[in-house]
N, C-alpha and C positions, 0 to 999 in steps of 0.2 A: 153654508150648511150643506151637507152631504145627503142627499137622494137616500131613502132607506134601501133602494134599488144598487146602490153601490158603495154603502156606508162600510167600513172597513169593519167597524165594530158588530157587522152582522154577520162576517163572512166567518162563519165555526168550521171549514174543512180541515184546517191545520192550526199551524200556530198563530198566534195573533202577530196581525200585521200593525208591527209597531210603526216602521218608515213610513206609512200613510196615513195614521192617526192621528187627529189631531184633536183641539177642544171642541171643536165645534160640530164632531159627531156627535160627542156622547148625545147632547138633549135629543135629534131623534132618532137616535140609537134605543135607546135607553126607551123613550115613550111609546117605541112599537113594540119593543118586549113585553112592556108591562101591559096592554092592552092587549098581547097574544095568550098573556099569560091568562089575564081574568079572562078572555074570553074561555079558554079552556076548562079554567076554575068553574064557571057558569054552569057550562056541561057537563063538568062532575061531578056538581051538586046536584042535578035531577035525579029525581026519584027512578029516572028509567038506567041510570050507569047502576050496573050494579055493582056488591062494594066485597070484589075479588081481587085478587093479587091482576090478574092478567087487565081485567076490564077498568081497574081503579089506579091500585099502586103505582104503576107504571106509567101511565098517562099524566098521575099527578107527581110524579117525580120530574117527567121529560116538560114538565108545563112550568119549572120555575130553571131547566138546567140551565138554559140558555140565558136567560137574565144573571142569574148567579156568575156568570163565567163572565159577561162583559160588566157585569158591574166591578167583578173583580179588576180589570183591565183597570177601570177607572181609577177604583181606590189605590191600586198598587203604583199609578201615575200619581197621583195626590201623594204618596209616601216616596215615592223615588225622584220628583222632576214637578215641585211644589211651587211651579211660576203661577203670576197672578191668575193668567186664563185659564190653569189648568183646577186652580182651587176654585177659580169661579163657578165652573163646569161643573166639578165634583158636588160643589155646597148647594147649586143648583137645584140640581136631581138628589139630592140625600134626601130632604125629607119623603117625597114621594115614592122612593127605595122604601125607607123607614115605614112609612105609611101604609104599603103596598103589605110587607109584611106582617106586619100588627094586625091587618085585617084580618088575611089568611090564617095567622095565628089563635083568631077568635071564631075562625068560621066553625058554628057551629053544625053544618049541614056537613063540611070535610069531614070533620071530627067524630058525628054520627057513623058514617061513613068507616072509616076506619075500627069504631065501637063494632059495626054488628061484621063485620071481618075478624075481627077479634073473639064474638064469639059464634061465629060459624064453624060448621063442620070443618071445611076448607082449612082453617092455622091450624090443623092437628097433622095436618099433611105436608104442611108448609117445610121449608128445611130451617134448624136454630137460628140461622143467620136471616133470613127475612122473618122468620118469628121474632127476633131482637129489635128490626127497623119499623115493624108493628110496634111494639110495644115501646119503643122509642119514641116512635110518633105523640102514642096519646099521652106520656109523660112532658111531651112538649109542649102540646095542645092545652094540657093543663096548665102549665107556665107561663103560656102565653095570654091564658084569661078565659079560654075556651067555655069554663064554668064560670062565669063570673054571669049577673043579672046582667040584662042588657042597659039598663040603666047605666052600668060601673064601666060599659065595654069602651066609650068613647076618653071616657077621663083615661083608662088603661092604654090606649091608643095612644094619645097624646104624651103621657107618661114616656113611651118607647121613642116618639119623634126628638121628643126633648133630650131626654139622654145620647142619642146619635147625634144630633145636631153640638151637644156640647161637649161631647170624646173630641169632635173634630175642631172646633174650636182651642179646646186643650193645647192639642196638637199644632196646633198653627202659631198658639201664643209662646207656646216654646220654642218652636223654629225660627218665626220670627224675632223672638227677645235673643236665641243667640248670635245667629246671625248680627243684631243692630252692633254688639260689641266687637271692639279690638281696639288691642294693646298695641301702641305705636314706640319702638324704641328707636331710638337714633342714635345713643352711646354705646359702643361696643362692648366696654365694659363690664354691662347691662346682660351678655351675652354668656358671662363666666360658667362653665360647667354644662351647660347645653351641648348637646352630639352636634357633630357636624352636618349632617342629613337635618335634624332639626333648625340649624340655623336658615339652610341652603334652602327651605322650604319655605321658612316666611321672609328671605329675603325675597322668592320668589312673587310671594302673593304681596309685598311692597309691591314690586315694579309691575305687577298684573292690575295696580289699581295707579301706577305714577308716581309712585313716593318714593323718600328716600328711605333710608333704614331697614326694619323689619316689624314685620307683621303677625301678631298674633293674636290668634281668638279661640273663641268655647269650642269649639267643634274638635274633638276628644283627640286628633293626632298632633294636632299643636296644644293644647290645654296641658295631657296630661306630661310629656317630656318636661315642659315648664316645672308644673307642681314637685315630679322627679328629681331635676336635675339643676335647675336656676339654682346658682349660688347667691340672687339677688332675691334677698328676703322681701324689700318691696314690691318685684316684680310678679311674684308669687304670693303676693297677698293681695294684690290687685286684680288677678286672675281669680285667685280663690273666692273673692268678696262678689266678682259679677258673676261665678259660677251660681254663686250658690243663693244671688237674689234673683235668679232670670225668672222672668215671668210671674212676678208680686208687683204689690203696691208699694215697693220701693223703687220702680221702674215707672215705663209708663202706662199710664191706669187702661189703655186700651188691650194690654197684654197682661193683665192682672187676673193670673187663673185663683187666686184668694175666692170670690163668688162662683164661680163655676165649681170646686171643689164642694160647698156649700150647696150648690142646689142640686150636686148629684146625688150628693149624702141624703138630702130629701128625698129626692125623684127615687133613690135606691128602696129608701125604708116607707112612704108611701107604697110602691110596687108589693115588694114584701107581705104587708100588713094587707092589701085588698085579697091577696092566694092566701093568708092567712098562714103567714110564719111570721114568728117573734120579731125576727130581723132578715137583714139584705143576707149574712152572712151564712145563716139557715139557710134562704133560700136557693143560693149558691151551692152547696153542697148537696143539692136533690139528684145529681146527672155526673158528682162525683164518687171517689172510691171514697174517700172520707165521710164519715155518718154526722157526725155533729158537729158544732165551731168546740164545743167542750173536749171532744176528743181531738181537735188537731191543738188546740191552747195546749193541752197535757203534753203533748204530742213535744212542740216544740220548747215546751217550759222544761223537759227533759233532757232535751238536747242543751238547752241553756246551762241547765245545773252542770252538766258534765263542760260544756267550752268554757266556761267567763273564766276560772280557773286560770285558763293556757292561756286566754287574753290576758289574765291581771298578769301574769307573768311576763307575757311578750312587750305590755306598756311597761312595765318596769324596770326591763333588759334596754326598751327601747331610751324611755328617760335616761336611765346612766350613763348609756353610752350619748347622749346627746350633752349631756351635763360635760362629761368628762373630755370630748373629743371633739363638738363642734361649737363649745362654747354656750350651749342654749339652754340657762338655764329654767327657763320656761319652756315647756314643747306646744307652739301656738297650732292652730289644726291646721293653718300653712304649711306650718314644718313638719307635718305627720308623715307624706310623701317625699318628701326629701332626704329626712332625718333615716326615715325607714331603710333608703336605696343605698343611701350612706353607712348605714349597717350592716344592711347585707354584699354590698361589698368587701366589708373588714373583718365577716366574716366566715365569706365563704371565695370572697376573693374574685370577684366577676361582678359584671354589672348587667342587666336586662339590654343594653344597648351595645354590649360584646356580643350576647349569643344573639342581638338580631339581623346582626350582619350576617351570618350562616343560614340566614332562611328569605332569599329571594324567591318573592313569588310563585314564579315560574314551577322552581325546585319542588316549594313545599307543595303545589297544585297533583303535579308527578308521584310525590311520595302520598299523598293521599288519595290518590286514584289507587296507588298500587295494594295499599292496606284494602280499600275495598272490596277490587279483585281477588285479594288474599282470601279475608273473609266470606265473600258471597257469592264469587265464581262469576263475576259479572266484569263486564271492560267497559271504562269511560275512556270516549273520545271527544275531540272536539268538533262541533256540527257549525252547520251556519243556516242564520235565520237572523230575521229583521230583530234589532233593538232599539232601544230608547236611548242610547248614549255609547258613543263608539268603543268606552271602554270594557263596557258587558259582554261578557263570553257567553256562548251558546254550548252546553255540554249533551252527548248522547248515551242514554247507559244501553248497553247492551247484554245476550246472554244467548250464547252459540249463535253467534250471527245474528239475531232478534231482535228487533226494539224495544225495549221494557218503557223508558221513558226518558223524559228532554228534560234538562236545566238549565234556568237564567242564571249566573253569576256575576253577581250586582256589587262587586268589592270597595270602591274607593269611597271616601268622603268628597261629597259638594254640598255648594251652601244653598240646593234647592232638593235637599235629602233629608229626610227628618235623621236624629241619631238613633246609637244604637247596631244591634245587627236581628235580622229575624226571618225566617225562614215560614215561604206562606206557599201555598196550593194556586195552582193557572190553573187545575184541570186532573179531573179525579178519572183512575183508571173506569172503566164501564164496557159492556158489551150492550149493542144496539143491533140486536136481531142477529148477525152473521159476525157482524165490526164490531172488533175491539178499539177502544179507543182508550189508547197508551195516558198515562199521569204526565202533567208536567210540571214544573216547581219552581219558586224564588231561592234563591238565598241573596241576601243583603246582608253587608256587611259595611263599615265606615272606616276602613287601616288608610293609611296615608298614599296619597300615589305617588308612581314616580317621579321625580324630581331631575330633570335632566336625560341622558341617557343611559344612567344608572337603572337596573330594574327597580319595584317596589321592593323593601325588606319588611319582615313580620317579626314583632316580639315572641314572644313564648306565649304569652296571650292572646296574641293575634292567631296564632297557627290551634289553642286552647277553641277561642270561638268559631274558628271555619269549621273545625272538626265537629263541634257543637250543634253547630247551623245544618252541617252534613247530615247528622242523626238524624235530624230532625227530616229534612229533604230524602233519604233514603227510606224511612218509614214511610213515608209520602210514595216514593217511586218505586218502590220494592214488594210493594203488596199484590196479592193473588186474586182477592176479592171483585170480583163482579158489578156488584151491587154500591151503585154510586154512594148510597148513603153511609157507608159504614168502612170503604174502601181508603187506604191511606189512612191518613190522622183522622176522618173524619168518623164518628163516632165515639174515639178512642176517650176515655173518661180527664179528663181538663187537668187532674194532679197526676195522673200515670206520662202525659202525653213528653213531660223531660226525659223518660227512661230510654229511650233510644239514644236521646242528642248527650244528653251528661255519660251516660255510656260512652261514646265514643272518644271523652276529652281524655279516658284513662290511655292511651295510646298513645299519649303524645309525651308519655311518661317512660313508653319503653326504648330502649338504646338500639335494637333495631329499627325499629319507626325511625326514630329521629335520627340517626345515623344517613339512612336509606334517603330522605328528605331535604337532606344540606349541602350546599357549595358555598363560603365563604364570597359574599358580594362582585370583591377585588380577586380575590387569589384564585377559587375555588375549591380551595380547600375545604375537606370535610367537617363535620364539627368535630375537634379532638375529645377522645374520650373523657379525659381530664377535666373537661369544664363540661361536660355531660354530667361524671361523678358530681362533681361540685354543684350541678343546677338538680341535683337528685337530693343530694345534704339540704340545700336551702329550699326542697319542696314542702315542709312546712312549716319553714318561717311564715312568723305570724297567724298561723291557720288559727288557732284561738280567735285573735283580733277577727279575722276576717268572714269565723265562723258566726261569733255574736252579730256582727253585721248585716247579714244576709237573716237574722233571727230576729234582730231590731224591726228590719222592713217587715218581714211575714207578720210579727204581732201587734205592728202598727197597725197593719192591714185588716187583719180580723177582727183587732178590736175596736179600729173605727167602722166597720160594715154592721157589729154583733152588738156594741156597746153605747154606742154614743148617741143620745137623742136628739132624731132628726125629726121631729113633728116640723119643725121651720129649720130653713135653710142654715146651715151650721155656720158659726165664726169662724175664720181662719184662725182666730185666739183659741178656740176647743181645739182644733185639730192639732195644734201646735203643743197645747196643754196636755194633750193624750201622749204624743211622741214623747215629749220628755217622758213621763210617765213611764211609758216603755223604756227610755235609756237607763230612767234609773232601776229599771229589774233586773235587763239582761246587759246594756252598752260597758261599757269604757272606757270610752272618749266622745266629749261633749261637744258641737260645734258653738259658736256664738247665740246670742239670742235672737240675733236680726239673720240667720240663716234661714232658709226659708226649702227648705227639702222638700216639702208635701210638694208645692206648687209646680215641682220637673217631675214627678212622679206619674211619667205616664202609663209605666204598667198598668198600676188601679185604676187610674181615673178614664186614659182611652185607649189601651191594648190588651182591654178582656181579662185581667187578672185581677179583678175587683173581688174580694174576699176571698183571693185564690192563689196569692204569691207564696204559698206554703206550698206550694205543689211545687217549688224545686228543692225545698228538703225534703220533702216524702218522697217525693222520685229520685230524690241523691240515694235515699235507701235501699230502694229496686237497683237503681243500673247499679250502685258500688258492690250488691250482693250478685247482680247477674255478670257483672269483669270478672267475679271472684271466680267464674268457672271455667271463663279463659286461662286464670291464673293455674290452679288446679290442673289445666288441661297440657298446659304450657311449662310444669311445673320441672326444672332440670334441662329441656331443649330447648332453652338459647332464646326461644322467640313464643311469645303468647298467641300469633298469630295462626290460629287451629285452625283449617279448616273443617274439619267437621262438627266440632260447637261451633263457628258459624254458621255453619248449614242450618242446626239446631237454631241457635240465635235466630236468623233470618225463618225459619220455618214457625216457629212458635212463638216468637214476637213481631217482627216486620211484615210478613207475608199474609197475617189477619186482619192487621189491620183494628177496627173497632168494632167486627164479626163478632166476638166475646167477650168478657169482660176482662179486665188489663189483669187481674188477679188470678184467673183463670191461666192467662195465656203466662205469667210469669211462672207458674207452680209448674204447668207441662216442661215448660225450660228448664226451670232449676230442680226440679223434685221434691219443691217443700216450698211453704211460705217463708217469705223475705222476715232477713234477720239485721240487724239494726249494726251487729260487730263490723261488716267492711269499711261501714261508711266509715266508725270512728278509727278502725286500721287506716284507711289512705288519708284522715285527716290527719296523724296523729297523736291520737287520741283513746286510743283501746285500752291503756292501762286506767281509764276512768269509767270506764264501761263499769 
């Protein structure tokens, strides 16, 4: 164990010093923050701090920064580099994290504190944006129990350890259930219709483990080619059948998230019911742009009425042509990805694994710095600084010689990385007396690595999510904001916070972008415009199907947080009974009975989007109406790429940050409240409007 005198997890001058960390800082890392921290909390509960911006605020902001920031370290090790020691470590200290919190949350002497700030002369003087972190606060304070009798404070406590303790949990029983699987072939055969780079890849992870043949598993760069492209109907139902029971009680009962799902559903609606809202899903919506679970239900039952349409169409284009051309007269949900890619080759004549040979890594990294620069006058280069895995690039943004702020880039899939891709905060921009201290950022992602001395290649949804992950990371690193609490994403209201990153995927749709970003693997050839045209024709294929989708999960979601009686821990038979439920409102293709979808669903259950996964159709709203101003701006020369609605863009969305409210900041940009027509134009879908 490491000395707190030279613990790496202590040292905040720069960037975290990944190369020296190890598990066996965190615990006392971690246990001299928390004690630095109550000690401070102590003092700024006496009656003698008084309760001003200068003598309060800021003391009690600098009294959790430093724990925040190496707790982060931790958990983003627990999500990137998921070895036994390091989950040890993490699960270790979570409750006491957890714990430490909740308390704070209830203290009601802080809370006082912030009340007569609130109403003192003083916040009349204050500027709107620490008047917003004021008032932020005591909406928190209330959420956290602040008001509750002291009696209810401890049960409320426990309430918060237990939910943290079982997000992570969650997350571990997925990892590990996918991980435990793979598909071992030994007949070549077997191999029919799979890319080449796909073969060469689990031929690769065969000989990484001594075997012969080829190796595949869950983890989304070998899973999905299979589903795609396997012409062997059993080998894709073999795939599909352990995708889709990982982490249930058709597995082993130590990775069975069935209970956990269950007692969050309680833990949610217990919580709920003691702050005295009807439901988890109520309460969820106190700190977002959406006012009621009734108005986002309308919300997306709207959007339903208008897709199912283009899906019933698109299943029924799809069935014929599967009947007619591949022999299937049944379309089993094996064959839904295969059947699909087999269509959209016939007819638009390309496959996703032609254009992904024109987007080496490398390339598309270049072509997305440059779109940056386009937009926001900023230059990313490449920095160096300690990481966790030699394949992580270190990025710098810059702006006239400046530092604005650092990125980690966490691309490839390993089997000690949860999946997924998501983009999280190391370190919120802030001024400390004289020092500015620059933001720095994750983005994760899981694309395939290289395979030899070939570089990586990216699908068209690979180069879709970096761009995505980017928004997200540039709202992060692009802010102007001061004031830790509301600076970056942080503040930003929980359904607005996609409007940057789903913003960004429109880009990858324009023919200079994607032109400016491609060299052909082999050749280097650019991508021919031809099969640009052609991948523009089939942008929306199946958008129906894939619209109800995405509408399936949001009204599962709301209406297990808003609907389902959790006095006791729920069955995974209700939770299962509600999805259907759901499919047969808005779906159009049913999985088996013995599928088990809830149970990998770790958005709701451990990454914060519990009663809140409708916040990427509400924010599809905002970003497809704020590209539309690109479009407009862009409208007849050649390229969308404006810089001066960027500037705009970056000025009155990026650069606030979570200083006002997301409704506010999107009105200054566009001139008007968001309108519903872009989104169903890039779906589309406009002539159902």
């Amino acid at each position: 164990m490491s000395a707190v005198s030279d613990n790496p997890l202590l040292d905040f001058t720069d960037l975290t010093h990944f190369d020296r960390i190890t598990p066996a800082d965190v615990e006392p890392a971690i246990r001299h923050l928390l004690d630095t921290a109550r000690d401070t909390l102590a003092k700024l509960e006496a009656d003698a701090t008084p309760a001003t911006w200068d003598g309060f605020v800021i003391p009690m902001t600098e009294a959790t920064e430093h724990l925040g920031r190496a707790w982060g370290v931790v958990g983003h090790m627990h999500s990137v580099m998921d070895t036994p020691d390091w989950r040890a470590a993490y699960n270790t200290l979570l409750p006491e994290i957890s714990g430490f919190y909740a308390d704070l949350g209830q203290n009601e002497a802080l809370y006082a504190k912030y009340r007569a700030l609130r109403d003192s002369t003083e916040y009349a003087t204050l500027s709107p944006v620490r008047q917003r972190i004021i008032d932020h606060e005591l909406r928190d304070f209330r959420l956290s129990g602040a008001e509750l009798p002291e009696a209810q404070k401890p049960r409320f406590k426990a309430i918060s350890e237990e939910q943290s303790a079982l997000g992570a949990r969650f997350s571990e029983n997925l990892l590990d259930a996918t991980n435990a699987f793979a598909e071992w072939v030994t007949d070549e055969a077997d191999l029919a219709g799979l890319p080449e780079d796909v073969v060469d890849a689990a031929r690769a992870a065969a000989e990484k483990d001594g075997r012969e043949g080829w190796k595949f598993t869950l983890q989304m760069p070998s899973y999905l080619p299979v589903m795609q492209y396997a012409d062997s109907a059993r080998l894709r139902e073999v795939m599909y059948r352990a995708n889709g029971t990982r982490a249930s009680e058709l597995g082993k009962p130590e990775w069975d998230n069935g209970p956990i799902i269950g007692r969050l559903l309680a833990l949610a609606a217990e919580e709920a019911k003691m702050l005295g809202y009807r439901s988890y899903a109520e309460l969820s919506l106190v700190p977002k742009m959406a006012e009621t679970p009734e108005q986002v239900l309308d919300f997306l039952r709207e959007l339903g009425a208008k897709a199912k349409p283009y899906a019933e169409r698109d299943l029924a284009e799809l069935k014929a042509f599967a009947a007619k051309e591949l022999g299937l007269a049944e379309l089993q949900p094996w064959d839904m990805g295969y059947a699909s890619e087999k269509l959209r080759q016939a007819r638009y004549a390309f496959s996703e694994n032609e254009v992904r040979q024109y987007f080496p890594e490398p390339r598309v990294l270049d072509g997305l710095f440059g779109v940056i620069q386009s937009l926001y006058g900023v230059q990313l280069r490449h920095d160096s600084a300690p990481v966790w895995d030699p394949s992580v690039k270190v990025l710098r943004i810059e702006r006239d010689g400046r530092l604005v702020g650092q990125l980690y880039l966490d691309l490839h899939a390993r089997d000690t990385k949860r999946g997924g891709a998501w983009m999280d905060s190391a370190r919120n921009r802030q001024r400390s007396g004289s020092r500015l201290l620059t933001p720095v950022a994750y983005v994760v992602c899981n694309f395939s690595p290289p395979v030899g001395d070939k570089p990586a290649t990216l699908t068209h949804d690979d180069v879709l999510t970096l761009f995505h992950e980017f928004g997200h990371a540039l709202h992060h690193l692009l802010t102007e904001v001061d004031e830790v609490a509301v600076s970056g994403i942080h503040g930003v209201e929980w359904d607005a916070v996609e409007l940057p990153s789903q913003f960004m995927e429109n880009f990858c749709w324009e023919w200079d972008v994607l032109s400016g970003m491609s060299a052909h693997v082999s050749t280097g050839e650019a991508l021919p415009r031809a099969l640009f045209d052609k991948m523009l024709a089939a942008r929306h294929f199946q958008s129906g199907m894939q619209m109800v989708r995405q509408l399936e999960f949001s009204l599962f979601d709301l209406r297990l947080y808003h609907e389902v009686d959790a006095a006791q821990p729920v069955p995974v038979d209700t939770v299962l009974a509600l999805l259907d439920a759901v499919r047969r409102e808005v779906a159009v293709t049913f999985p088996p009975a013995w599928h088990r979808f809830p149970l990998s669903f770790s958005h709701i259950f451990a990454g914060g989007y519990s009663a809140g996964y409708y916040s990427y159709k509400w924010a599809e709203v905002l970003s497809a109406d704020a590209f539309a101003a690109f479009e407009e701006a862009g409208a007849g020369r050649g390229s969308l790429l404006d810089a001066d609605t960027g500037k705009r863009f970056w000025r009155e969305i990026l650069a606030v940050g979570g200083s006002r409210p997301a409704l506010e900041s999107f009105i200054a940009f566009r001139g008007r409240e968001p309108q519903v027509d872009a989104l169903l134009r890039h779906s589309g879908m406009l002539e159902a409007a």
